[in-house]
C-alpha positions as CSV (number, residue, x, y, z in Angstrom):
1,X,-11.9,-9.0,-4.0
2,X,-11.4,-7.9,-7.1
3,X,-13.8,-10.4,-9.0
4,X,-16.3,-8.8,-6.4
5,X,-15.8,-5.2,-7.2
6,X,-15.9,-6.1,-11.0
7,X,-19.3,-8.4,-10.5
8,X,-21.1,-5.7,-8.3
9,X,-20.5,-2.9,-10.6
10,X,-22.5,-1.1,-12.6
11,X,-22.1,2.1,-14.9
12,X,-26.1,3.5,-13.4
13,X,-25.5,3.4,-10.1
14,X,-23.6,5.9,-7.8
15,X,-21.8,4.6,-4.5
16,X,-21.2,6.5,-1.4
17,X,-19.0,6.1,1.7
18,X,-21.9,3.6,3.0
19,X,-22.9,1.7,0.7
20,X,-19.6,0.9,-1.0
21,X,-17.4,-0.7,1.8
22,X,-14.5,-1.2,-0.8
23,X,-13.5,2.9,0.1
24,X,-11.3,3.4,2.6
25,X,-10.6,6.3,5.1
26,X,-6.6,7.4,5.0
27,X,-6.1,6.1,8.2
28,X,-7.0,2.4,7.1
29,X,-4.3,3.3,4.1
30,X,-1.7,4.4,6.4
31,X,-2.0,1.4,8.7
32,X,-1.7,-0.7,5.5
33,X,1.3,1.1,4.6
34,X,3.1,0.9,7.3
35,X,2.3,-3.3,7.6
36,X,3.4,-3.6,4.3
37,X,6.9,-1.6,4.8
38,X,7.7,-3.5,7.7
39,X,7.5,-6.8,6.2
40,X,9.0,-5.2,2.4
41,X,12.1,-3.5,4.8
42,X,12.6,-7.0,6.7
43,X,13.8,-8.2,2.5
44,X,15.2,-5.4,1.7
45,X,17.4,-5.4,5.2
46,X,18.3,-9.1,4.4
47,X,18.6,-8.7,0.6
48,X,20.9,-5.7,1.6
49,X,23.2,-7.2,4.0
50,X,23.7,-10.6,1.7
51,X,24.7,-8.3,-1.0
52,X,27.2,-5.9,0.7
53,X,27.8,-7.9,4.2
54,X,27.6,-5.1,6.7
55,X,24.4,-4.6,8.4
56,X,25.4,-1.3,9.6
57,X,25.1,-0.5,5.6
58,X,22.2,-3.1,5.1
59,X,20.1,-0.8,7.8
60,X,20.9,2.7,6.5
61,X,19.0,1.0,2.8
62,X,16.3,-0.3,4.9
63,X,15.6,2.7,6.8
64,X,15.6,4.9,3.6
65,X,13.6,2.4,1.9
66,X,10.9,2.4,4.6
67,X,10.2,6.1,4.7
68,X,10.1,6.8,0.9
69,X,8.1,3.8,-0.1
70,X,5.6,4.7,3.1
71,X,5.2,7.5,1.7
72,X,4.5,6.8,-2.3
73,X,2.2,3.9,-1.3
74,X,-0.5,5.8,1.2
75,X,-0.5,8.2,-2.3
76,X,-0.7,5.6,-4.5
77,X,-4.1,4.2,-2.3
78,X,-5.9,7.3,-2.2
79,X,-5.0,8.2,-5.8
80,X,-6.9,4.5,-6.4
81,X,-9.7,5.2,-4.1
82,X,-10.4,7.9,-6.0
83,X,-10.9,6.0,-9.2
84,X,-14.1,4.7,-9.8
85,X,-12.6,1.8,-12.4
86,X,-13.4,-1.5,-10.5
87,X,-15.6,-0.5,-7.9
């Protein structure tokens, strides 16, 4: 995808919503986020509990670790949307 964006673009021409499919509305980036933290809290549940042996402790991580890095990545998606670099 990347090789793509870098072969199709050029400094003359402007994109739009339509014409360049790489954009993405926020919803799309929030249902990516939330894909990705379930399967990144899933490891950091099990990477957790190996290292402290209590899942009550294991889940507390997890469940802190889903909500905060939720959050930075649907920011850190439409910060990169923004940026015409690659596109």
């Amino acid at each position: 995808m990347i090789t793509e964006q870098l072969a199709r673009h050029s400094d003359d021409t402007k994109s739009s919503y339509e014409t360049d499919k790489s954009s993405e509305k926020p919803i799309r980036s929030i249902a990516k986020a939330v894909s990705w933290r379930v399967v990144g809290t899933l490891d950091t549940l099990l990477i957790s509990y190996l290292l402290t042996g209590e899942i009550s402790l294991a889940a507390s991580i997890a469940s802190v670790d889903f909500v905060t890095k939720m959050i930075l990545y649907f920011f850190h998606e439409r910060i990169w949307n923004k940026i015409g670099w690659g596109k």
